[in-house]
C-alpha positions as CSV (number, residue, x, y, z in Angstrom):
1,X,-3.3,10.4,-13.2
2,X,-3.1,9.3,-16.9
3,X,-3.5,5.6,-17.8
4,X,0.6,5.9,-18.9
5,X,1.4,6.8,-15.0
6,X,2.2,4.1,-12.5
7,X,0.1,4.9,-9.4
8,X,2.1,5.7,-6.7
9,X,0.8,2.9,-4.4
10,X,2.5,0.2,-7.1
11,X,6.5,2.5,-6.6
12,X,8.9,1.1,-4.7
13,X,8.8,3.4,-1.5
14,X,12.5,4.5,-0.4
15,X,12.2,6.5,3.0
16,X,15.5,8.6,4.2
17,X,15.4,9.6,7.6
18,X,17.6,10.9,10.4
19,X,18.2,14.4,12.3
20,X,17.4,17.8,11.6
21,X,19.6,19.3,9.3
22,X,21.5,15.9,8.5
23,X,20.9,17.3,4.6
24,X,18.0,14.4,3.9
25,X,16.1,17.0,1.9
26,X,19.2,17.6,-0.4
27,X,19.6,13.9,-0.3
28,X,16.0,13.8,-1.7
29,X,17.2,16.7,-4.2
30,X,20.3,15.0,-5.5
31,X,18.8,11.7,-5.7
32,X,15.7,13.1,-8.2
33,X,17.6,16.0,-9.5
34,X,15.0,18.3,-8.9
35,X,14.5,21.1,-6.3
36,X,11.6,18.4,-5.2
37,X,12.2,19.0,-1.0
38,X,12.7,22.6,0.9
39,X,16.0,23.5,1.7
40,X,17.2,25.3,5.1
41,X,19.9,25.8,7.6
42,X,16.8,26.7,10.2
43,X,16.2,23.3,11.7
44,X,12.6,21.4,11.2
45,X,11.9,22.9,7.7
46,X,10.7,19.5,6.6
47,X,7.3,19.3,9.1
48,X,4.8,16.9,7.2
49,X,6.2,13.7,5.0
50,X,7.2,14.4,1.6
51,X,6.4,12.3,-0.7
52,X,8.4,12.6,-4.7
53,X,7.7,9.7,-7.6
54,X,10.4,9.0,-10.4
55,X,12.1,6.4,-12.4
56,X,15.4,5.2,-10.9
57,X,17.6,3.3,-13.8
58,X,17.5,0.1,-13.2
59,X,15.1,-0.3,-10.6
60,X,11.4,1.6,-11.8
61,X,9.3,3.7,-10.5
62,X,9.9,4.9,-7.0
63,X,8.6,6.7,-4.2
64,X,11.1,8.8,-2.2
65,X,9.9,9.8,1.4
66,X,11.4,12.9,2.7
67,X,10.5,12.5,6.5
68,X,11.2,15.1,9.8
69,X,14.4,14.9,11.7
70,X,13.8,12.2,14.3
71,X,15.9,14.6,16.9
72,X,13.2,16.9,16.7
73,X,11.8,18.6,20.2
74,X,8.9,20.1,21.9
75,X,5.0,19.3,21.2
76,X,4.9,20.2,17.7
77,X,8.3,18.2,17.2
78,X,6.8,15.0,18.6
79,X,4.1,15.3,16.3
80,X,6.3,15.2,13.5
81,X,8.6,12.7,15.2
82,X,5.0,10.1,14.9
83,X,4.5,11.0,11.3
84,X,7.9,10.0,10.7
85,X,7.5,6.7,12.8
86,X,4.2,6.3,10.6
87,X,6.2,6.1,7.1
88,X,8.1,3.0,8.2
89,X,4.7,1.1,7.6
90,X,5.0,2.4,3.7
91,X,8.8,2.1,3.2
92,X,10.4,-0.8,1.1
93,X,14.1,0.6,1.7
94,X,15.5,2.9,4.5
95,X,17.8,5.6,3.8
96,X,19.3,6.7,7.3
97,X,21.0,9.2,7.0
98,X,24.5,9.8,9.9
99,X,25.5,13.1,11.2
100,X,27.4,14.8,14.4
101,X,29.5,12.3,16.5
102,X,26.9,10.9,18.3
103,X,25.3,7.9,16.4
104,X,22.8,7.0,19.1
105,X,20.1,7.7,18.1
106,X,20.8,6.6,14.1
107,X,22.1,3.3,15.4
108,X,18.8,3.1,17.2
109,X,16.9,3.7,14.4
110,X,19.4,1.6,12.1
111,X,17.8,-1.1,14.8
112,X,13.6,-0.7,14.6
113,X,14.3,-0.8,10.8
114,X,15.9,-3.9,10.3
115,X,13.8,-5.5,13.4
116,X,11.0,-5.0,10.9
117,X,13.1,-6.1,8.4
118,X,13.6,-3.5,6.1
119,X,16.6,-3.1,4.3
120,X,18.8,-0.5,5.5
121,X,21.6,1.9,3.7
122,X,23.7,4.2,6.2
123,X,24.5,7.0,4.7
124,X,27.2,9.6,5.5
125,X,25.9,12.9,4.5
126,X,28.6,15.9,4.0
127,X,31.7,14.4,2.8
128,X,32.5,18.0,1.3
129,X,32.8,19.0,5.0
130,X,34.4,15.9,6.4
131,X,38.3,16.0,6.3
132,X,38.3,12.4,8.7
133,X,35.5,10.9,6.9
134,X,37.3,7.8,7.0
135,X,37.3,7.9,10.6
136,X,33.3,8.5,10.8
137,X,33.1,5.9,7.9
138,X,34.9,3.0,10.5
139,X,32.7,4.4,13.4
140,X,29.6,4.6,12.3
141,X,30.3,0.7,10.7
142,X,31.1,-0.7,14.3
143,X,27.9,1.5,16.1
144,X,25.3,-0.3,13.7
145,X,27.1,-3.1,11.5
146,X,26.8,-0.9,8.3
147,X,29.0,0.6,6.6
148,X,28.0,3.8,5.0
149,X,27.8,5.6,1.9
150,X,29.7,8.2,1.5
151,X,28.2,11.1,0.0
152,X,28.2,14.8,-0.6
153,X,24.1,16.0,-1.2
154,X,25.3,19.5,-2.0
155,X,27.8,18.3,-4.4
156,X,25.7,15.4,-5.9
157,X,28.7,13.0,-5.4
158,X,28.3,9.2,-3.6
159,X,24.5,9.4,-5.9
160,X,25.3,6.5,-8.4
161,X,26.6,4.1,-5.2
162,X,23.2,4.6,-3.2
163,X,21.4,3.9,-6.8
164,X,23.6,0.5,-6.4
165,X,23.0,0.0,-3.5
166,X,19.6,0.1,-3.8
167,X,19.5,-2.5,-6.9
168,X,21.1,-4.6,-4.3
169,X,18.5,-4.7,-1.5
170,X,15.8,-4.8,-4.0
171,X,13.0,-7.3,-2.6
172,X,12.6,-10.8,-4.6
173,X,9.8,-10.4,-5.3
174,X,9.4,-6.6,-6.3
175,X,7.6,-6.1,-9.3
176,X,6.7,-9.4,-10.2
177,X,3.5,-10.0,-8.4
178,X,0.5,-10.0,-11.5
179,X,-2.9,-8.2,-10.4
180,X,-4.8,-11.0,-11.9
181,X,-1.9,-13.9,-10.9
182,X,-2.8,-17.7,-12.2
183,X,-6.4,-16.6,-12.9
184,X,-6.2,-15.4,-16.5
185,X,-3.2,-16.4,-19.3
186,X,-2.3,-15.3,-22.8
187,X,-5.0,-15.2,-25.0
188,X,-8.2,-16.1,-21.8
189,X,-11.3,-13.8,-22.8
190,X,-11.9,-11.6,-19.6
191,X,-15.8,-10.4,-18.9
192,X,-15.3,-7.3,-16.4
193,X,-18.7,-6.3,-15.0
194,X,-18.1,-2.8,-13.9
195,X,-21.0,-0.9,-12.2
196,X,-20.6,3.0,-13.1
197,X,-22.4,4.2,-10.1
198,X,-22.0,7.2,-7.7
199,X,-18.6,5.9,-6.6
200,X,-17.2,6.2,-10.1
201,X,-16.6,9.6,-11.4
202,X,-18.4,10.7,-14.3
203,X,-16.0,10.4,-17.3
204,X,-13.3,8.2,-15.7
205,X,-12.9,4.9,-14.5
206,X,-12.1,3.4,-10.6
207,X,-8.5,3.1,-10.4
208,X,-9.0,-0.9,-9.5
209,X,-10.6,-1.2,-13.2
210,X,-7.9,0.7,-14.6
211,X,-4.9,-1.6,-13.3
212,X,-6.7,-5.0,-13.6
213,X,-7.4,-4.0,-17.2
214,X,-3.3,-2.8,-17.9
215,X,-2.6,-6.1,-16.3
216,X,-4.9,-8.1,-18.6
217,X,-3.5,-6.1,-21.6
218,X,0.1,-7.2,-20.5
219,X,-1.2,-11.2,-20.5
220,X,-2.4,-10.4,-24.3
221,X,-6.1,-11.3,-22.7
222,X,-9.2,-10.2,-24.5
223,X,-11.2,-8.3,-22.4
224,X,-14.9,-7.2,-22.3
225,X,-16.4,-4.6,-20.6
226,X,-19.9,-4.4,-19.2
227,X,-22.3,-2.7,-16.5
228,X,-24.4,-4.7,-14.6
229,X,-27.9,-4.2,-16.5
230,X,-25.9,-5.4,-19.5
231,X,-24.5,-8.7,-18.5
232,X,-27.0,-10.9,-20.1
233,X,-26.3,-9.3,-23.3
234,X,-22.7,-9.3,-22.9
235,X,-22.8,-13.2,-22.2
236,X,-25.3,-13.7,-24.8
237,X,-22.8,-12.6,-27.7
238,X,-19.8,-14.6,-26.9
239,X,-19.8,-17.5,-28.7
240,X,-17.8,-19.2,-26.1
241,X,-18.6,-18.4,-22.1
242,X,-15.7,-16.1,-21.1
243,X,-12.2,-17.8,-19.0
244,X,-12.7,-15.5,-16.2
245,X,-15.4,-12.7,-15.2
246,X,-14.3,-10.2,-12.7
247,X,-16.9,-8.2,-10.9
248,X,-17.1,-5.2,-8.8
249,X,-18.2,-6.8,-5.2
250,X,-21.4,-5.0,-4.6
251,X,-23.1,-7.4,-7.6
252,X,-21.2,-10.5,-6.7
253,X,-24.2,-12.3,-5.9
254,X,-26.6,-11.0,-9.1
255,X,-23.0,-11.8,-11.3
256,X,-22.7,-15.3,-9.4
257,X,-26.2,-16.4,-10.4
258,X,-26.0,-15.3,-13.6
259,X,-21.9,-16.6,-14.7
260,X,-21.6,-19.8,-17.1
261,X,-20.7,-22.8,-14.9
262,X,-17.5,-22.9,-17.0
263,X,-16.3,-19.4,-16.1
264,X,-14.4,-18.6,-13.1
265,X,-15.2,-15.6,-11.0
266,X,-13.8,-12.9,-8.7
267,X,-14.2,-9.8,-7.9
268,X,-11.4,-6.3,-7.9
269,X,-11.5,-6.6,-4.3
270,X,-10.9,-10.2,-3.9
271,X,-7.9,-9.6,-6.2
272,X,-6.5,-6.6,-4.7
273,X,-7.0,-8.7,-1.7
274,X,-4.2,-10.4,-3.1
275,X,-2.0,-8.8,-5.0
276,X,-2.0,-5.6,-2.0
277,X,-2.3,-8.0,1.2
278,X,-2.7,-11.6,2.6
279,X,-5.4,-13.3,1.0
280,X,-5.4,-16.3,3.0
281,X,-5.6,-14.6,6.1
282,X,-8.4,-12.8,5.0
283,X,-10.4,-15.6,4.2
284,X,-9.0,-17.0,7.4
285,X,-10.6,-14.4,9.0
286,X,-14.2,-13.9,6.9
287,X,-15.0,-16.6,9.2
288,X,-14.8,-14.6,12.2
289,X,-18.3,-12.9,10.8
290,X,-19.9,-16.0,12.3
291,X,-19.3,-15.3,15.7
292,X,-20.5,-11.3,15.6
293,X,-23.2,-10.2,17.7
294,X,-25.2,-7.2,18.3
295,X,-22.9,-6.1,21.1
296,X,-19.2,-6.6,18.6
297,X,-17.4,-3.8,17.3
298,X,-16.0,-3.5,13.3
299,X,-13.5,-1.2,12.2
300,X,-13.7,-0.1,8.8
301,X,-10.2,1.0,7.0
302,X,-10.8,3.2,4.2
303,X,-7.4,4.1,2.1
304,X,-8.9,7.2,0.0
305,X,-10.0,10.1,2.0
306,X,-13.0,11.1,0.0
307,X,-16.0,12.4,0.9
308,X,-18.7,9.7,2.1
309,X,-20.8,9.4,-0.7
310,X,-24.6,7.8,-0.6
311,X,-24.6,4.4,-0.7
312,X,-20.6,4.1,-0.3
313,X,-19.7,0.3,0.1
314,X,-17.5,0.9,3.4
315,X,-20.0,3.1,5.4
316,X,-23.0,1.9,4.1
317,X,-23.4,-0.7,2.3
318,X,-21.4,-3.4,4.1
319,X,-22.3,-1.7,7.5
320,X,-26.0,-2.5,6.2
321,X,-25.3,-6.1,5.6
322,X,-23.6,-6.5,9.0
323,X,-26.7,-5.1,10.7
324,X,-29.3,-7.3,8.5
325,X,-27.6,-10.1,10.6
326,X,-27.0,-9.0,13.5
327,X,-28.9,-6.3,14.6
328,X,-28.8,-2.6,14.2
329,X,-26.9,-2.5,17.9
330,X,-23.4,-3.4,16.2
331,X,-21.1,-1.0,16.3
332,X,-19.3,-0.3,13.2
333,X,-16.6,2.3,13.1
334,X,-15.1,3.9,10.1
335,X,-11.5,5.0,9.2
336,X,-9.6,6.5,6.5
337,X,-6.5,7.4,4.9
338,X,-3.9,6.2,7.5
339,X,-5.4,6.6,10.2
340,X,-5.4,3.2,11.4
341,X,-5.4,2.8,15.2
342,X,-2.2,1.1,17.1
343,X,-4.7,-0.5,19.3
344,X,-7.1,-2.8,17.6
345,X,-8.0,-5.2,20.7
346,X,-11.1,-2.8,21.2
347,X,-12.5,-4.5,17.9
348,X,-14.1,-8.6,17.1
349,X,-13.0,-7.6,13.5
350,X,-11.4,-5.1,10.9
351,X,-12.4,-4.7,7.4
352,X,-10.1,-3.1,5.1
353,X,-10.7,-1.8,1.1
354,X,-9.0,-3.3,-1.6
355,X,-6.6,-0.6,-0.7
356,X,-5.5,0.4,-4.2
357,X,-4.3,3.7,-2.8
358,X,-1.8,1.9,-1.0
359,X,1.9,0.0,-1.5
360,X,1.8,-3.7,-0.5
361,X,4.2,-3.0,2.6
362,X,1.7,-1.0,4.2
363,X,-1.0,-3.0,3.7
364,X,1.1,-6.0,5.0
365,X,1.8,-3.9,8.4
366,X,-1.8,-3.2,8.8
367,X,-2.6,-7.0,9.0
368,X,1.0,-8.0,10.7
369,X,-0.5,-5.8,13.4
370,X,-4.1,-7.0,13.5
371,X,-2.6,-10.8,13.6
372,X,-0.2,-9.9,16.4
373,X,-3.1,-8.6,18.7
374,X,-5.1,-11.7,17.8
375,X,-7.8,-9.7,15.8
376,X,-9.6,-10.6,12.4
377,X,-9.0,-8.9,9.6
378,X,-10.8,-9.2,5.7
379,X,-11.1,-7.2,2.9
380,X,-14.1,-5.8,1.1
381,X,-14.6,-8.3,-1.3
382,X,-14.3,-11.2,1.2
383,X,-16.5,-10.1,3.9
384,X,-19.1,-9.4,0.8
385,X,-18.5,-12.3,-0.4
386,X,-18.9,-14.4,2.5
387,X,-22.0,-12.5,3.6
388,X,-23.3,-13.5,-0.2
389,X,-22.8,-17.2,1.0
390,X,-20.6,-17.6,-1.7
391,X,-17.3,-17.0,-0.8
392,X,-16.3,-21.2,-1.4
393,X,-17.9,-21.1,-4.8
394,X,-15.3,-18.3,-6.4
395,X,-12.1,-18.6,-7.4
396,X,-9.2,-16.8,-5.4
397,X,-5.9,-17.4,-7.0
């Protein structure tokens, strides 16, 4: 990714699902007007999500989600029928997509969306083939209280009125949200203390660094950049302490002793924290740390799939601190990518990343589902933080 590409995670994420063969891949097709999906009258072509960023006039960068028919059968077809299920965490905006007479199972669908209140767009695939479209149109309305677009995938007609309509169910508050919110303003010197250790590739920067310091550029901030071992010196020729200093969480402590009294300080996590999740509820939660014993469990939610690296902050380093206090008996259980259990009730506490990798709706589901089964969750940079003894001493917002 090149620092001119918005990361996927930061897209609005459109998914389009409905039955085998209902002609979502050439949805997907006309929509970006590229041979992105596979095309095929043999039903279940599209096994695995399928996931195609692009710039929609009017709206930004996008994600479109190409899912499996939710129709589909057998072993392997309820496999792909959960991967499916697993993309409503990520999507923003449903695209479900009618077909055949019987809207049962669309209508149902139609349902879990809006119950987890996404917006929905019906859509009425086929219209080349449809001589009573009308008819469908009027039916498919009174099954789910939507009426549909209707559209023709292998023509390329109906495109520009799903583009409206989804400029019309646009969240409030999409795009808007600021990395570094009411913490920095136009013209605020920024001190980033970034750490270029194992978890940094050589050459290239963290993608966490790379946003918060677009997202400083955009505020017209000055920023400064700094490892660790050179913070002194860094401080040392400012002429003024810096507005804000923004550290990478494993040195929050060695930053913390070392900041000007008159600068504020967070870390990337912390602000992730807020920008990709619920910060409040994380801090909310930090506090559950206090009641861990030897015998609790943690999960720890990783969103990249990388190898473990040595020293790597979710399976070692906080694991490490967790033990330090309360003995090397804790159980702490890692997880990446999205593999995120359904159950969490077997855990006193999750910790998940600053979850860069990830769009805030997903994020959001993870801890909508941690807070419905009445179990804590914080992020990196909070439970380091609080660990540190210093979580009351930085600045959030």
């Amino acid at each position: 990714m090149s620092l001119t590409d918005t990361p996927r995670a930061n897209r609005l994420h459109i998914g389009i699902f409905g039955k085998r063969n209902s002609g979502k891949s050439s949805l997907v097709n006309a929509l970006t007007r590229q041979e992105t999906a596979l095309v095929s009258d043999v039903a279940g072509t599209t096994a695995d999500p399928v996931f195609k960023s692009m710039e929609i006039h009017g709206i930004g960068p996008c994600v479109f989600i190409d899912t499996a028919g939710f129709d589909d059968v057998g072993e392997l077809g309820q496999m792909r029928v959960d991967k499916t299920k697993k993309v409503i965490d990520r999507t923003d905006i449903a695209l479900v997509v009618f077909s055949g007479r019987d809207f049962s199972q669309e209508t149902a669908w139609v349902h879990t969306l809006r119950k987890r209140k996404i917006p929905v767009i019906s859509v009425l695939n086929k219209s080349d083939l449809l001589p009573d479209s009308g008819q469908l149109i009027q039916e498919i309305e009174k099954a789910c209280g939507l009426k549909p677009v209707l559209v023709s995938a292998k023509e390329r007609t109906g495109m520009e009125k799903i583009r409206e309509e989804l400029i019309r169910l646009l969240p409030e508050d999409y795009d808007v949200k600021s990395i570094t919110g009411g913490l920095a303003e136009n013209g605020d010197i920024v001190l980033l203390v970034m750490p270029q250790d194992i978890q940094a590739p050589k050459g290239r920067l963290i993608l966490p660094q790379v946003q918060t310091i677009r997202d400083l550029l955009d505020k017209k901030c000055i920023v400064l950049s700094a490892t660790t071992d050179k913070l002194d010196e860094s401080l040392a020729c400012l002429k003024e302490p810096p507005n804000l200093i923004i550290t990478d969480s494993q040195v929050f402590k060695t930053v913390y002793e070392k900041k000007p009294k008159e600068s504020k300080l967070t870390s990337f996590s912390i602000l992730f924290a807020n920008y990709k999740g619920d910060l409040d509820y994380y801090v909310e939660s930090a506090h559950a740390i206090d009641f861990l014993s030897q015998d609790s469990r943690v999960l720890i939610a990783e969103a990249c799939t990388h190898a473990p690296l040595a020293e790597d902050i979710g399976r070692e380093k906080i694991p490490r601190m967790l033990r330090k206090r309360f003995g090397e008996k804790l159980t702490v259980n890692v997880v990446s990518g999205t593999d995120f259990p359904e159950d969490l009730t077997y855990y006193d506490l999750v910790i998940q990343c600053g979850a860069c990798m990830f769009n805030r709706k997903y994020v959001l589901s993870r801890i909508e589902r941690a807070r419905a089964q009445g179990v804590p969750m914080t992020n990196y940079g909070v439970a380091i933080a609080y660990l540190s003894g210093i979580l009351d001493k930085i600045d959030l917002h």
